[in-house]
N, C-alpha and C positions, 0 to 999 in steps of 0.2 A: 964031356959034352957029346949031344949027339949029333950026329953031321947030318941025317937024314933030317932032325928037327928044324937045323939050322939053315938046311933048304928053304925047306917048307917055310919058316920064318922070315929070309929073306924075298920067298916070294911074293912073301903079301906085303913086303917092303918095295918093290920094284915095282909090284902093281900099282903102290900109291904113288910112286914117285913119277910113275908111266904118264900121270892128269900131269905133270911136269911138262911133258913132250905137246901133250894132245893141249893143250892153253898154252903156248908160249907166252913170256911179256911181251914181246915187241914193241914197235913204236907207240903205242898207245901209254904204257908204263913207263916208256922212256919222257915221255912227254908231257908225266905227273910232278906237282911240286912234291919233294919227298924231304925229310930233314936229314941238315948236314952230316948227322950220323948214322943213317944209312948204309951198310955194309955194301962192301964193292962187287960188281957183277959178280965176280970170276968165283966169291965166296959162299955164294948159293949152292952150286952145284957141287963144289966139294964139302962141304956142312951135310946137307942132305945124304949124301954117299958114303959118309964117314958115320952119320947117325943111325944110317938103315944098317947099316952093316953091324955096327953096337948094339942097335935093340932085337937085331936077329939073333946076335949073340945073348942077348939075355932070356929073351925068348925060350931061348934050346935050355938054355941051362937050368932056368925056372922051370918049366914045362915037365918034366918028370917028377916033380917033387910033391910030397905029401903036403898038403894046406895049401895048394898052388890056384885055387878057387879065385880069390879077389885079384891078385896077381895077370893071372889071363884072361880076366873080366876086362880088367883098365889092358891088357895089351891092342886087345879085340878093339876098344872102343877107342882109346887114341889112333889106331891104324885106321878106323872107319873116318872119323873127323878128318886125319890128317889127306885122305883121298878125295873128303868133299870142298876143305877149304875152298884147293887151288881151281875150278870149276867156277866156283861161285866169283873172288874175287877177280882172277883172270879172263875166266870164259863166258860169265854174264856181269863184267867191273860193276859188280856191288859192293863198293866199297865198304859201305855202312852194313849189309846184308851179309856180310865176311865175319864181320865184328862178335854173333853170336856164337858161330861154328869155331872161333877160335877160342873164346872163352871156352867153350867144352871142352874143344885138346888141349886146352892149358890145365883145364884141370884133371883130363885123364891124365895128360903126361905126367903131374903130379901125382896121382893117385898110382901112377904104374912103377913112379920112383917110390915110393914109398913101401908100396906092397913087394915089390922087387927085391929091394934094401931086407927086408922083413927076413924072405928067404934065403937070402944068397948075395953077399958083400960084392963080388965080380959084378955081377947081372944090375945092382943097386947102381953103383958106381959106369956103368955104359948107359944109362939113364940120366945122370946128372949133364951132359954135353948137349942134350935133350932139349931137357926143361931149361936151361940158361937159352938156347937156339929159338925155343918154342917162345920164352917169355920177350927177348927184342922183336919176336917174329909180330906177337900181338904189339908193342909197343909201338912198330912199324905200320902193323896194319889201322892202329885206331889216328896214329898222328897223320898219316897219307888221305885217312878220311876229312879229316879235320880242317889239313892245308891245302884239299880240293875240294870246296861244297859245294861247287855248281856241276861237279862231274855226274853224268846221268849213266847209270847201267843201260845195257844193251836192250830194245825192246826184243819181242821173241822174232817179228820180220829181220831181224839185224844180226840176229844169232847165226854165224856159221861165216858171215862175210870178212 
């Protein structure tokens, strides 16, 4: 693998995770009904950390190889989703508004395990922790929808406060 790749890979993994920083949940998420299974604070930020660091790894590994076209299509396009989700959901709580952008990363992450898998078993396999993560992630974000209907997103006067 190349280390320079896996730079570069992780850095467009930091960068998504960065809307991480810049939206916190705070009290506002704290103070959503959310269902009982619901994963604990502390399990976000090492989920997260543990999966950029695996699809940076797959990333490098794929990333030199002949037929590598569809592969770094879907990497491109889950890392784009996965940067706009947390903006939307967290930074203007559209809860419902959330619900589209994460059907697309569910299905790049899909499409990026699969085309991953294709080339290269390692790179497949750091992909699967992914799509199981990404799939509670939507399961979460549509039931949060569901069990707050009167929650109203931020108007654009409100954004920033």
């Amino acid at each position: 693998m190349d280390i320079s790749l896996f730079a570069i890979f992780l850095a467009a993994c930091f960068g998504a995770g960065a809307t991480g920083a810049m939206f916190p949940t705070g009290p506002w998420y704290q103070r959503l009904s959310k269902p009982s299974w619901t994963p604990p604070n502390w399990a976000f930020p090492v989920m997260w950390t543990s999966i950029y660091l695996l699809i940076a790894f797959a990333g490098a590994r794929v990333a030199p190889l002949e037929g590598n076209g569809y592969a770094m299509a879907f990497w491109a396009m889950q890392i784009a989703f996965n940067t706009l989700w947390t903006p939307i959901f967290f930074g203007l709580r559209r809860l419902k508004g959330a619900l589209p952008v994460m059907a697309c990363l569910w299905v790049a992450v899909l499409g990026a395990t699969i085309t991953h898998f294709q080339l290269d078993l390692w790179a497949g396999l750091a992909f699967v922790p992914y799509f199981i993560w990404v799939s509670i992630a939507g399961a979460l974000n549509f039931t949060v929808w569901r069990l707050n209907p009167n929650e109203k997103p931020l108007r654009p006067a409100e954004i920033g406060t």
